[in-house]
N, CA, C and O of each residue as an XYZ file, in Angstrom:
520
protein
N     -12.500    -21.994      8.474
C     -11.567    -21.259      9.301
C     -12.362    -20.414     10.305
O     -13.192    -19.611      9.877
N     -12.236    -20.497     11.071
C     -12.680    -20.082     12.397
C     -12.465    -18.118     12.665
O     -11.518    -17.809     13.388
N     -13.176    -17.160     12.187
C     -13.083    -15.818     12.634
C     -12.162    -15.431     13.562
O     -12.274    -16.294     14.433
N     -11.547    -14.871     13.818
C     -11.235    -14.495     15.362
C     -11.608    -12.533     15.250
O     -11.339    -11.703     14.381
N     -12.283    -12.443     16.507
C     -12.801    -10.905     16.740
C     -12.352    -10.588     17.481
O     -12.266    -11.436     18.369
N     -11.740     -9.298     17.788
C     -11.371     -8.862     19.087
C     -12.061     -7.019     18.958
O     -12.229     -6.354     17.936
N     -12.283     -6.699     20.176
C     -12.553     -5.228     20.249
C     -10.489     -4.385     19.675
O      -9.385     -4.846     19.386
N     -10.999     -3.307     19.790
C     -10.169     -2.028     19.119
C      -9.636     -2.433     20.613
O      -8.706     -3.202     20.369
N      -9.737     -2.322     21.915
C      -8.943     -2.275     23.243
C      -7.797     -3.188     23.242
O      -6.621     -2.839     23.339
N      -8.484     -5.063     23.058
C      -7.898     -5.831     22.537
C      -6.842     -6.073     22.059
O      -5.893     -6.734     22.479
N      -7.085     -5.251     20.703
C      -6.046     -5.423     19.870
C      -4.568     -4.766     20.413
O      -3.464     -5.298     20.529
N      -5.067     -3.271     20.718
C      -4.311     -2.829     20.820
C      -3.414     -2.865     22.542
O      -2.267     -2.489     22.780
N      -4.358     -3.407     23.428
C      -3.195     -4.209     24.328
C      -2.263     -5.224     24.092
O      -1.181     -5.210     24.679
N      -2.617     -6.260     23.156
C      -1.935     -6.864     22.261
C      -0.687     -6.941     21.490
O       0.099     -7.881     21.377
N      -0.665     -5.835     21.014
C       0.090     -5.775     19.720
C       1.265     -4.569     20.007
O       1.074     -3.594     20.735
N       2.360     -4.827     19.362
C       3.344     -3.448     19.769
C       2.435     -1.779     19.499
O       1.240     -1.846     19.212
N       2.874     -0.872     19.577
C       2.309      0.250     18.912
C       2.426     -0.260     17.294
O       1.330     -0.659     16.899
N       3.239     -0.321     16.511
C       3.812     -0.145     15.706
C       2.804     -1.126     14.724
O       2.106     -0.803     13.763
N       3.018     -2.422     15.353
C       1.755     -3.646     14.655
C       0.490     -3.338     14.743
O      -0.301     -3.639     13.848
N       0.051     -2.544     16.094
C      -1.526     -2.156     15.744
C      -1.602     -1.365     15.150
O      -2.747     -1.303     14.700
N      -0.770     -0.314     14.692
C      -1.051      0.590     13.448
C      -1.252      0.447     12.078
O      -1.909      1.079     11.251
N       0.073     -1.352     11.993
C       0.237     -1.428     10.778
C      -1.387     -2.041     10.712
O      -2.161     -1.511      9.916
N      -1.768     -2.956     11.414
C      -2.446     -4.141     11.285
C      -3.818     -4.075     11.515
O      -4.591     -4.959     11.145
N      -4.285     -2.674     12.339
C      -5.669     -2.719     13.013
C      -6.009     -1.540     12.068
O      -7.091     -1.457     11.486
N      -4.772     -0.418     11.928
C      -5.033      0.686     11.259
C      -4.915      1.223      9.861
O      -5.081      2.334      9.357
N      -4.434     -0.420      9.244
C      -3.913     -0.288      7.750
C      -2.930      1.017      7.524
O      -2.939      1.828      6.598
N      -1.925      0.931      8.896
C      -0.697      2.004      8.548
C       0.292      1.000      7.380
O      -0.082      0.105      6.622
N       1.622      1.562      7.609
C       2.836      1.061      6.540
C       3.966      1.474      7.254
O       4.199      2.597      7.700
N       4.689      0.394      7.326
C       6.281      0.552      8.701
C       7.127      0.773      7.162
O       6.942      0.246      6.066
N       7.701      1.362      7.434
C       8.776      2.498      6.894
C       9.886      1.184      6.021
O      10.417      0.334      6.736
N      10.078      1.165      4.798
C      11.083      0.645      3.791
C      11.645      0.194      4.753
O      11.327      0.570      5.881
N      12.844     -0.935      4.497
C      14.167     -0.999      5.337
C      14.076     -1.598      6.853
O      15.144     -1.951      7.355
N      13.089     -1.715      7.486
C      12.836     -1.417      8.663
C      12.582     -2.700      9.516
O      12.754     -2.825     10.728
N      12.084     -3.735      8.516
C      11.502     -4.940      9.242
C      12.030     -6.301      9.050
O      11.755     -7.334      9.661
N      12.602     -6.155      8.368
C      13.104     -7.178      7.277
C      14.403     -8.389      8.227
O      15.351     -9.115      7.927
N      13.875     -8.096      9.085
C      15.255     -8.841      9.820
C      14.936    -10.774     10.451
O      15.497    -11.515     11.258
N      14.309    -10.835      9.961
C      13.844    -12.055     10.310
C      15.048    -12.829      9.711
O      15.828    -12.263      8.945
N      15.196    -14.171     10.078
C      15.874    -15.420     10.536
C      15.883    -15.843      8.458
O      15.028    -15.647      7.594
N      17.139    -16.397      8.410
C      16.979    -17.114      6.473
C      16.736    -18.431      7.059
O      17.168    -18.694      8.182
N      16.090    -19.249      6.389
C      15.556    -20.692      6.375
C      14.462    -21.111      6.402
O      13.496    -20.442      6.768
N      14.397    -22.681      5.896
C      12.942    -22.568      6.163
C      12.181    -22.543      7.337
O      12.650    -22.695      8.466
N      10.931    -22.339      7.048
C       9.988    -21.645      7.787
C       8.257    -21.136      7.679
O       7.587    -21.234      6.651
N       7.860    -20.697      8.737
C       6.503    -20.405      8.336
C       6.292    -19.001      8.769
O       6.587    -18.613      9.900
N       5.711    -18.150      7.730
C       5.618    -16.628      8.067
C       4.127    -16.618      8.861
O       3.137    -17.038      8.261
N       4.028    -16.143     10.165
C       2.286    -16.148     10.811
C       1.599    -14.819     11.013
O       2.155    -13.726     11.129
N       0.961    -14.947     11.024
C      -0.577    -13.387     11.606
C       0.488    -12.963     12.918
O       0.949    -13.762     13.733
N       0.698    -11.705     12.880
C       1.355    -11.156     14.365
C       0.321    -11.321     14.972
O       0.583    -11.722     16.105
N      -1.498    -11.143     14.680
C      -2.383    -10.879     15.447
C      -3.236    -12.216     15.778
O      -3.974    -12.194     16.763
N      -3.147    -13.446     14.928
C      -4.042    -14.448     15.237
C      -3.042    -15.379     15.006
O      -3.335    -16.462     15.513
N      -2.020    -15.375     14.459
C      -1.006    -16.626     14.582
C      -1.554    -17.555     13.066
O      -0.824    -18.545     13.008
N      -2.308    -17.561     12.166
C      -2.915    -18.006     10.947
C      -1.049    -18.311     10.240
O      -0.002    -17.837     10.680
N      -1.168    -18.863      9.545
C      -0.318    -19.386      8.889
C       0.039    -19.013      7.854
O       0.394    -20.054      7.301
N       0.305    -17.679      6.726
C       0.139    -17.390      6.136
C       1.253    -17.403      4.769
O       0.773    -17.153      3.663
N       3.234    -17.800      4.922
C       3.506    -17.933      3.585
C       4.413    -18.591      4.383
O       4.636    -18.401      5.579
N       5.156    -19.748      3.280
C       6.292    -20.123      3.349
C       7.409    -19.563      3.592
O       7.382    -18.445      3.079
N       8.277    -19.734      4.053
C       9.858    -19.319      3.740
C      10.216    -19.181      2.181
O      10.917    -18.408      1.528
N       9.419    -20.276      1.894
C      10.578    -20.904      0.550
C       9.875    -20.267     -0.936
O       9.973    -20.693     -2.087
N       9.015    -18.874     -0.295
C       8.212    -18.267     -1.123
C       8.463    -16.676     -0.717
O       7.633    -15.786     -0.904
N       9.511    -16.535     -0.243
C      10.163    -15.421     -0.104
C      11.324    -14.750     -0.977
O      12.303    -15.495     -1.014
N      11.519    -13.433     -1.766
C      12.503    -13.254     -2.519
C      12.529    -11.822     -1.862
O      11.640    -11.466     -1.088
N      13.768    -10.885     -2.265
C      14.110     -9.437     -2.387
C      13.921     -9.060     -3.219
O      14.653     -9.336     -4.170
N      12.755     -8.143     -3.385
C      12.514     -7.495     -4.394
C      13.121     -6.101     -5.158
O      13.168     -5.655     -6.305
N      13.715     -5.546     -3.299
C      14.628     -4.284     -3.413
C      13.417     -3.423     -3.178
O      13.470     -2.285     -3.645
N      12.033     -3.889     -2.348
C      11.302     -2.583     -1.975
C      11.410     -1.924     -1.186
O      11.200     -0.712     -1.230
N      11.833     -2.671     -0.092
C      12.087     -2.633      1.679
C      11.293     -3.496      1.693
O      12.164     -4.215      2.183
N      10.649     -3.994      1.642
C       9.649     -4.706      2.366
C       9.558     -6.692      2.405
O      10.134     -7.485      1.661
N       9.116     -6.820      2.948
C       9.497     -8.447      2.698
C       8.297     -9.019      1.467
O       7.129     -8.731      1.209
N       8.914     -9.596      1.130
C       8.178    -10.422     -0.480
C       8.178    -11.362     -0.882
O       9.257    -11.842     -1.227
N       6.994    -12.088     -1.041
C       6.575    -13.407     -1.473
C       6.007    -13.810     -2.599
O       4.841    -13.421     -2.671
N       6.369    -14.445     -3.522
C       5.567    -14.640     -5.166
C       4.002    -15.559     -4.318
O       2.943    -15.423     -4.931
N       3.973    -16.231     -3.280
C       2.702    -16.689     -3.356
C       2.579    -17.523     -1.769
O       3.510    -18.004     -1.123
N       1.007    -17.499     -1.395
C       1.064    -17.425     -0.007
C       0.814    -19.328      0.095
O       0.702    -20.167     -0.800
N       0.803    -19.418      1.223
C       0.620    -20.640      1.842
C      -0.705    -21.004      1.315
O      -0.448    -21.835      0.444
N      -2.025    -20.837      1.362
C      -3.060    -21.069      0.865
C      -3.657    -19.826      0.693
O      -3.764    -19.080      1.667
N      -4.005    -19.542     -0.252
C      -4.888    -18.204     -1.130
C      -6.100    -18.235     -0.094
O      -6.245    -17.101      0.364
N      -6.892    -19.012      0.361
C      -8.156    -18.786      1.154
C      -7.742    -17.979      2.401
O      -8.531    -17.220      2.964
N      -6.437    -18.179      2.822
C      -6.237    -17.525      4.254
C      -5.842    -16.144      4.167
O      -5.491    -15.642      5.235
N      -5.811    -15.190      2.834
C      -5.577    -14.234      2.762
C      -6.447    -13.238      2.190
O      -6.586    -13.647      1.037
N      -7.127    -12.162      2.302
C      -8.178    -11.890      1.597
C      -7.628    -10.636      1.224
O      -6.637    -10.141      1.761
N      -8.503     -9.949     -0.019
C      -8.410     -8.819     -0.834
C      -8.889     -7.578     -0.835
O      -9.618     -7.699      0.149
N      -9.053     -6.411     -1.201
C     -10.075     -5.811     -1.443
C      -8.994     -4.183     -1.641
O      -8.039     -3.708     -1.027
N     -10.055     -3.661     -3.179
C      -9.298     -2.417     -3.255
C      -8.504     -1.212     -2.348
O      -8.847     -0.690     -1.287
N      -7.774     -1.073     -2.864
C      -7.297      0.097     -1.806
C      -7.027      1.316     -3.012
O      -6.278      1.059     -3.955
N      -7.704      2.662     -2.892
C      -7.272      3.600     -3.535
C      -6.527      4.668     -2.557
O      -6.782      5.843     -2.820
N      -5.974      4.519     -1.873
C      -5.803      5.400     -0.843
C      -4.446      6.343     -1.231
O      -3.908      5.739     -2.159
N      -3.824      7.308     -0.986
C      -2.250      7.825     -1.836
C      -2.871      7.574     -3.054
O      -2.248      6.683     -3.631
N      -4.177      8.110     -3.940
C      -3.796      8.504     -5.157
C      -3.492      7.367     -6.054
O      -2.977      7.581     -7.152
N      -3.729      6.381     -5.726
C      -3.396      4.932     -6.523
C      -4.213      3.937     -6.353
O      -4.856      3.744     -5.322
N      -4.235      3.339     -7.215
C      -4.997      1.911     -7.329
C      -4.249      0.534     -6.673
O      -3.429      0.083     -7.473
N      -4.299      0.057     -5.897
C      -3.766     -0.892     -5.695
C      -4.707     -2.032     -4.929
O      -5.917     -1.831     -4.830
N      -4.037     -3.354     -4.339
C      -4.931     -4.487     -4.105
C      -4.397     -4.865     -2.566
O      -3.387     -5.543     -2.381
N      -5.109     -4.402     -1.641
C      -4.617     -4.890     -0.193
C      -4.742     -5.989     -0.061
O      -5.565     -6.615     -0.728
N      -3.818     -6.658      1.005
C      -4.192     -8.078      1.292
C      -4.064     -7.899      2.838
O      -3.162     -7.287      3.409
N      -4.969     -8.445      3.334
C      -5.574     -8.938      4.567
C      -5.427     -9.980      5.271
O      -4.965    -10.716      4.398
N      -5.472    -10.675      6.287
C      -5.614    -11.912      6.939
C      -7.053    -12.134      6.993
O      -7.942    -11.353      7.332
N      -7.144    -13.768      6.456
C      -8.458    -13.992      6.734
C      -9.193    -14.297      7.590
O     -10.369    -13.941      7.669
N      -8.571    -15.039      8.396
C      -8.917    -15.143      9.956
C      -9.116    -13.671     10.960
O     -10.093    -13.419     11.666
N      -8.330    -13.132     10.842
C      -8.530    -11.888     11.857
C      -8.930    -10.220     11.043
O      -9.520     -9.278     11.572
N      -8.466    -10.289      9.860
C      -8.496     -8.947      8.947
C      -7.252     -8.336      9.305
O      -7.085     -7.231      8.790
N      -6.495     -8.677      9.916
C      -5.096     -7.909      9.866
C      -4.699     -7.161      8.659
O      -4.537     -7.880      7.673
N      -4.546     -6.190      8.528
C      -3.893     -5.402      7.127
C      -2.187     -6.153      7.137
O      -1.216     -6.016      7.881
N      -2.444     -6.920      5.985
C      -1.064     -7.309      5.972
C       0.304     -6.382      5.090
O       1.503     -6.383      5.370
N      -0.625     -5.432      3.645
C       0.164     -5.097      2.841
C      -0.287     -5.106      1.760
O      -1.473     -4.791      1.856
N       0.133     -5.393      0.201
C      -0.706     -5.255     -1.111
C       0.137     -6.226     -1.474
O       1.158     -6.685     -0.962
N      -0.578     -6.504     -2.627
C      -0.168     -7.007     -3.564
C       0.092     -6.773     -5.181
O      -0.787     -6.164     -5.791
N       1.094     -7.163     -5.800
C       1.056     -6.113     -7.268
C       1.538     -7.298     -8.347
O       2.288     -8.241     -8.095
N       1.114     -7.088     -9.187
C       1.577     -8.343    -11.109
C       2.895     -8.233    -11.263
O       3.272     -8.401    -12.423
N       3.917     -7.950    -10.281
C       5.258     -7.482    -10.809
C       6.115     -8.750    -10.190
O       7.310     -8.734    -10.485
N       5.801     -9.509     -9.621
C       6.817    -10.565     -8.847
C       7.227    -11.694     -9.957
O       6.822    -11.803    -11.114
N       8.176    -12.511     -9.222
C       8.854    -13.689    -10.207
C       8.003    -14.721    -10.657
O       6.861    -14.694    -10.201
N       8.277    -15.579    -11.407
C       7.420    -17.269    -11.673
C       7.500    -17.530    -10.458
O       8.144    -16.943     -9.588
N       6.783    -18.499    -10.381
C       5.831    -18.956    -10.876
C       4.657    -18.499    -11.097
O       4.151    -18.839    -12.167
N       3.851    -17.593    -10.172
C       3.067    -16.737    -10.059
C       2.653    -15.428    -10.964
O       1.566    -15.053    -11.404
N       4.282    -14.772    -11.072
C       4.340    -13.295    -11.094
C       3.294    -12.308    -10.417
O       2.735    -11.301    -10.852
N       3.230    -13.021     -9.086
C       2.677    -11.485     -8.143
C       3.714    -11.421     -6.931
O       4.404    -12.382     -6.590
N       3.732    -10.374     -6.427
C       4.484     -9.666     -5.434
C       3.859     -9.412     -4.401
O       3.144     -8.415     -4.499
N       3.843    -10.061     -3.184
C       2.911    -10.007     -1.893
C       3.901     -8.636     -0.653
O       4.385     -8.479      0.468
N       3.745     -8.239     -1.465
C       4.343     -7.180     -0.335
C       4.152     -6.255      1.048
O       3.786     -5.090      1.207
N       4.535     -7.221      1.899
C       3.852     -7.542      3.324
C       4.590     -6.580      4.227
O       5.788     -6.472      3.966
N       4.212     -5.985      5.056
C       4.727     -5.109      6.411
C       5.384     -6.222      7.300
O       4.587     -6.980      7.853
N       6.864     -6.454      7.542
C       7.234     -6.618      8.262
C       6.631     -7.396     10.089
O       6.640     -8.503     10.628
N       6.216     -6.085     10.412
C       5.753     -6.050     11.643
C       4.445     -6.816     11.734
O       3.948     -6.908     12.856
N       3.856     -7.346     10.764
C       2.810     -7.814     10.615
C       2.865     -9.283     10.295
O       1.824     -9.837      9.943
N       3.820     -9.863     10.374
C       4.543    -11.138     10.411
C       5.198    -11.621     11.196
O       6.246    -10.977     11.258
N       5.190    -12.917     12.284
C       6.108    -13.605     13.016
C       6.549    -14.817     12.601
O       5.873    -15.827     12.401
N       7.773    -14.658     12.475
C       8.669    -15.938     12.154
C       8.792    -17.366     13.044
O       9.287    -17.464     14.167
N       8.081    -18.662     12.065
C       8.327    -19.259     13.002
C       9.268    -20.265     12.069
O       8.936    -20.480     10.903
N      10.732    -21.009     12.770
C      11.717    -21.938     11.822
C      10.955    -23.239     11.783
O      10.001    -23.406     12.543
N      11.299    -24.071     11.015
C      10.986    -24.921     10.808
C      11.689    -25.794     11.256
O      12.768    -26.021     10.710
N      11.056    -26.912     12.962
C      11.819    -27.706     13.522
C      12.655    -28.715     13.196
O      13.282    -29.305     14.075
């Protein structure tokens, strides 16, 4: 998979305010807020590199606000790494292609998996499936 780099200027000509915060700055768009994307199938992508990152058909409501997936399109295109930040332990997930802060992940989601990819909204573009 091919890197993609961009400078801090870049990005942030790029991207709404809102996505370079979530995405360049490892912010968090507010419960409730993003969730409005299209029902069907589909492919969830990188707002910032367009990477390919979950199915439609790997999407559930978890009741966090946030949009949620038991498991991504391919595990290599998403990467990890602790986050203790707020006093907690938790497991960020990233884009692997660009490092986009996508959101965390937690052991609490449905089968098949039981993990919960709990992704920022704004950090996802919907594309349907033609």
């Amino acid at each position: 998979m091919e890197k993609i780099v961009k400078t801090d200027a870049e990005w942030q000509a790029e991207l709404s305010d809102l996505a370079y915060r979530v995405t360049r700055q490892h912010g968090t768009e507010r419960a409730f807020t993003q969730d409005n994307f299209p029902k069907g199938p589909g492919t969830f992508r990188c707002v910032c590199c367009d990477a390919p990152l979950f199915d439609a058909a790997t999407k559930y409501d978890s009741g966090s606000g946030w949009p949620s997936f038991y498991a991504p399109l391919d595990p290599e295109r998403l990467g990890e790494q602790s986050d203790t930040s707020h006093f907690m332990r938790r497991t960020e997930v990233h884009c692997a292609r660009c490092e986009a802060h996508l959101g965390h992940v937690f052991p609490d989601g449905p089968a098949p998996t039981g993990l919960r990819y709990c992704v920022n909204g704004v950090a996802l573009r919907f594309e349907p499936e033609a």
